[in-house]
N, C-alpha and C positions, 0 to 999 in steps of 0.2 A: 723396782723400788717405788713408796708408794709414800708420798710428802703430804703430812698436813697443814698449810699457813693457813694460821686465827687472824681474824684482820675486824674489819669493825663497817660496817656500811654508812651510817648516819652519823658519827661522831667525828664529822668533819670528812673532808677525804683524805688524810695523808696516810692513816693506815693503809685503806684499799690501795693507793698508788702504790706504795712501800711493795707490796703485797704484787701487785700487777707488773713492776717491775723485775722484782725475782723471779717470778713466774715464767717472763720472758727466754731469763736465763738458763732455768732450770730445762727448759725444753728443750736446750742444742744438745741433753745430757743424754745418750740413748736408756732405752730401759727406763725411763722417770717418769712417775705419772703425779701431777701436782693436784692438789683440791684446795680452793680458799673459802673457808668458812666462817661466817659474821658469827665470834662467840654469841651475840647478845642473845641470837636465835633458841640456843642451848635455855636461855633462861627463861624463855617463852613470849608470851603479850607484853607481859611488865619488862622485859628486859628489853623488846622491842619499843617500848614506850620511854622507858629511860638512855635509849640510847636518841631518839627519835626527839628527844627534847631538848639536844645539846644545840642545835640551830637556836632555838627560840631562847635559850637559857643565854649563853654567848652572846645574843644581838642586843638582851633587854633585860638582861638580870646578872650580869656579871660579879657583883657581889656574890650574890648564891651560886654561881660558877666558882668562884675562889674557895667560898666555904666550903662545897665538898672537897674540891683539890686538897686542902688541907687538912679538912679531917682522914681522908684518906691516906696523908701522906704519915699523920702521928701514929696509925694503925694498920700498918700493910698486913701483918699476918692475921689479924682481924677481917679485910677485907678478903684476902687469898681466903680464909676457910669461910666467909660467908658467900662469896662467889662460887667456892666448890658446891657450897651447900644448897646453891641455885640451879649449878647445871648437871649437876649428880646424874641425873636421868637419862637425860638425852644424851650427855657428851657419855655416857657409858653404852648408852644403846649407838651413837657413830662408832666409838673406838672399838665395841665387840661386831662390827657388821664390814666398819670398813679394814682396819687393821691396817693401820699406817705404818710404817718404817721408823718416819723420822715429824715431828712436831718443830714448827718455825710457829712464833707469836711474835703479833707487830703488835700488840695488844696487851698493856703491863697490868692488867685485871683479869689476865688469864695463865700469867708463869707461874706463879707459887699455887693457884688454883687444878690447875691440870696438875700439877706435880703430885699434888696431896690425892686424888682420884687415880692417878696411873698407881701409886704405891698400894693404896687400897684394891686394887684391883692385880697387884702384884704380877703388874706388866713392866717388861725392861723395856721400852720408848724412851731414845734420847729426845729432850728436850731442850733446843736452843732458841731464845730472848734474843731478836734483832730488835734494838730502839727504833723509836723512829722521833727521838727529837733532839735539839741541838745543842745545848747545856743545862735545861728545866729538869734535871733527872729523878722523877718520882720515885719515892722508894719502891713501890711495886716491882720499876725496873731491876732491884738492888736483890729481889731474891737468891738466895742462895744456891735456891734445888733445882732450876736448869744447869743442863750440863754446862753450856755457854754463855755470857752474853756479849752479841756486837754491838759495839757504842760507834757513833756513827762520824764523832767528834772528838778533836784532842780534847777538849774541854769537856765533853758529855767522858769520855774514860777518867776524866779524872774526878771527876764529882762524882761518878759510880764507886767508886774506889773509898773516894772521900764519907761515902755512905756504909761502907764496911762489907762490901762484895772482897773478896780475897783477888789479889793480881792476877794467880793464875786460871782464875774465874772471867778473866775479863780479856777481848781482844778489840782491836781497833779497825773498826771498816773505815770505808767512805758512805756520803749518802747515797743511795740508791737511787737514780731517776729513770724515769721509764723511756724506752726505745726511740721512741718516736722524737722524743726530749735532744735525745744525743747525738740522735740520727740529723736531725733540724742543725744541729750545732756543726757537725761535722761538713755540711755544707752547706756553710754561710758565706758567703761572698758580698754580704754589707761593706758599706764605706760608711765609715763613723761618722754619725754627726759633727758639724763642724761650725755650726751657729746661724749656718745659713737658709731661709725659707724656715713653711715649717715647720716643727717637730712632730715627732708621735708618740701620744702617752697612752699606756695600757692603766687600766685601775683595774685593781683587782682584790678581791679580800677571801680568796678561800673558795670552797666550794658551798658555802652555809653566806655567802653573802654578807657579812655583817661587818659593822665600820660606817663610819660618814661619808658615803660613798658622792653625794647629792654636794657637800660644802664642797670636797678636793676637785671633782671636776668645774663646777660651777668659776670658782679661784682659778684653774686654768685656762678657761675659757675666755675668763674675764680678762685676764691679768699676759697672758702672751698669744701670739703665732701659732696658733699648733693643733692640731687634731686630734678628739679622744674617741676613745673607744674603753666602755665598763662594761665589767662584766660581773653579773650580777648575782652569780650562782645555781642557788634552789630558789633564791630569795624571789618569787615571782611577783610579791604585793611589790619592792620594791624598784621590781624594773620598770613596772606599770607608772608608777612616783615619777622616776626619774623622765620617763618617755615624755611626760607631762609637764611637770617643770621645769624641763630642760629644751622644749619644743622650740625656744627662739633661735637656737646654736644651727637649726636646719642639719646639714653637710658634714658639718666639722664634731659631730657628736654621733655615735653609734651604740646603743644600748643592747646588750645579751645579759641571756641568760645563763645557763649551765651550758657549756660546751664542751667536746672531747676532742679539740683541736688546738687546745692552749699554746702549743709549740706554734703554731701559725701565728698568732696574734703576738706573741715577745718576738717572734723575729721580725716582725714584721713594724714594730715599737724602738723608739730612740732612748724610750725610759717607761719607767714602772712603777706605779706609787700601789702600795699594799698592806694591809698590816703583817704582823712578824709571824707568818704561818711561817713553819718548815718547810715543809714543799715548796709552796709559792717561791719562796726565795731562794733555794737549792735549783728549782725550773727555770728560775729567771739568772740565776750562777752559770748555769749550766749554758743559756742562750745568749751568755756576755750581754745583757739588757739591764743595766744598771738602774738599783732598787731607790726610792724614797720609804721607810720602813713608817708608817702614820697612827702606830701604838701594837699593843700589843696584850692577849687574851692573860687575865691574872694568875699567875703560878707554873703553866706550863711554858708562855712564850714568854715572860716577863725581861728574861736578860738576853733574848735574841735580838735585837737593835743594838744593844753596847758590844756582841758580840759581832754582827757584821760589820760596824764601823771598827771594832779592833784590827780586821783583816783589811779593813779599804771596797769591803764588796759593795757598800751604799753608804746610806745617811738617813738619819732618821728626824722626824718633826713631831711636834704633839699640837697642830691642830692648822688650819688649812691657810692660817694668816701668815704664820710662820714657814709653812711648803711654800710660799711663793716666793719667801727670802730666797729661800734654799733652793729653789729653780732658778733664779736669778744668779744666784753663785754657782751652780754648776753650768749655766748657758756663759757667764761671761769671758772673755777671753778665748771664742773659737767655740766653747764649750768643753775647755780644758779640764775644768772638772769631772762633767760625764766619761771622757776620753780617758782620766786615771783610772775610775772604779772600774769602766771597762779593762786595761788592763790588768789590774788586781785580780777582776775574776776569771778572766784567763788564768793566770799561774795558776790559781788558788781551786780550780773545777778538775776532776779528774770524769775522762767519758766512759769509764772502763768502771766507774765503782759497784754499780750491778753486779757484772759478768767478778769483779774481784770477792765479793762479798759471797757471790752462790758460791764460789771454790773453794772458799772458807767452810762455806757450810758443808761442802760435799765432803773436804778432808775432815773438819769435824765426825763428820756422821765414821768414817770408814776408821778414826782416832777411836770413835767410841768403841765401835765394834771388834777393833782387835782387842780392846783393854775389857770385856765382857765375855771373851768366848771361853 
């Protein structure tokens, strides 16, 4: 059996993760051979360059990061047939060479887009829509013509819903974290901060680096006890900044860049300041490392902060004067406050959602197949 995941390389990392996670799973499946492919590829240079621009769009133009979300969001089947009408070529020259089974897109600019090309091409390919966000749910996700879609959240299924996807169009995963994520979790033998000595804070904002990364440590540093460690992404000019501006902290400051060991550094952290990526905070869910959430990217992450404080997973600040209140309240008293969220994301993490979600898709696929033959 022969699995195609769409995922996306430069427009952030949580596709690619989304995407490397499954992958994980699909591999204990005998007989499964998986491929993940950066749609934007399919669209050529220019889709390489509009994907390639959402680091620098996100860091320094967020206004025109919202404006397309939006225009996009008034016109998904506009967007679905001008994205077919981008990768026509190429995604017909992979599907007639490689000939896949079954299509997983992490990628909501390519569900209604492949659908309208398989049909033209009058290929029977099931096509299931795993999200990969947390109640932001753009309409692209809401297409009709995959077979499935997994929404990864009681509140992402119901805002899908609420978009006019049909019930039995829609099923409820968990988020998918990757191996190493879970693996890290499953054996943690930390003892909870307790207020004493002192602390360890991870910053982090994504894999595109972007956020006031420079005010939040500087206010920790200043302001308590405690050891940081940022991490700075792709963003190379800025780690160069902070290496520099932040030279007097000596010992008690550690600058990175891009790393593929994140599970190291939240377990290794008593707290976590970030903005509201999905990943980022499903990773740091996952490693019981209780979040500071310090804004969020306009349209797609906009209600993830109200969202993780509805569960108890974090707390969230809107600018680095205000995080020091809000370290202050979570350190007082033991650091009773840390020591709830932690609890909270205990109950609230499931380490299996991966491995639950491929099984999802593998009975999907074998649902599809007997209702085709």
């Amino acid at each position: 059996m022969k699995i195609l995941l769409i995922s996306s390389e430069y427009t952030g990392h949580g596709h690619k993760s989304i995407c490397a996670a499954l992958t994980e799973q699909f591999s204990t499946y005998p007989n499964v051979e998986t491929d993940i492919v950066d749609g934007f590829t399919w669209i050529g240079k220019m889709g390489l360059y509009m994907s390639k621009s959402y680091g620098p769009t996100t860091r320094y133009a967020k206004s025109l990061h919202r404006l397309t979300y939006e225009l996009g969001n008034r016109s998904a089947e506009n967007v679905a047939e001008l994205i077919a009408a981008l990768i026509r070529k190429k995604f017909t020259s992979y599907i007639l060479d490689k000939r896949p089974d079954l299509i997983v897109t992490s990628h909501p600019l390519f569900n209604g887009s492949i659908c309208i090309l398989l049909k033209e091409m009058d290929l029977d390919i099931p096509v299931i829509a795993h999200q990969a966000d947390l109640i932001n749910i753009h309409t692209t996700w809401c297409d009709i013509r995959p077979y499935r879609t997994i929404c990864l959240t009681q509140e992402a299924e119901e805002v899908t819903m609420r978009q006019g996807l049909p019930r039995e169009k829609v099923l409820l995963g968990g988020f998918p974290t990757r191996k190493a994520f879970c693996d890290a979790a499953r054996s943690d033998h930390r003892e909870p901060y307790k207020g004493v000595g002192p602390f360890h804070c991870l910053i982090a904002s994504g894999g595109e680096g972007s956020g006031s990364l420079r005010k939040y440590a500087k206010a920790l540093l200043r302001g308590f006890d405690c050891k940081v460690t940022v991490l700075c992404g792709r963003n190379a000019r800025l780690k160069s900044l902070l290496e520099e501006d932040l030279s007097e902290y000596g010992g008690r400051l550690t600058v990175l860049g891009f790393v593929d060991n994140v599970q190291d550094y939240l377990m290794d952290s008593d707290l976590m300041i970030s903005r509201a990526s999905p990943n980022t905070i499903m990773e740091a869910v996952v490693c019981a490392t209780p979040v500071i959430l310090t804004g969020a990217l306009p349209g797609q992450e906009e209600e993830n902060p109200a969202m993780i404080e509805s569960h108890g997973l974090g707390v969230s600040c809107k600018s680095a004067k205000e995080m020091v209140q809000v370290v202050e309240g979570l350190m007082a008293d033991g650091a009773a406050g840390l020591e709830r969220i932690r609890q909270a994301q205990l109950r609230y993490r499931n380490l299996d959602n991966a491995k639950n979600n491929v099984d999802m898709i593998m009975k999907l696929y074998q649902q599809y197949k007997a209702g085709h033959n």
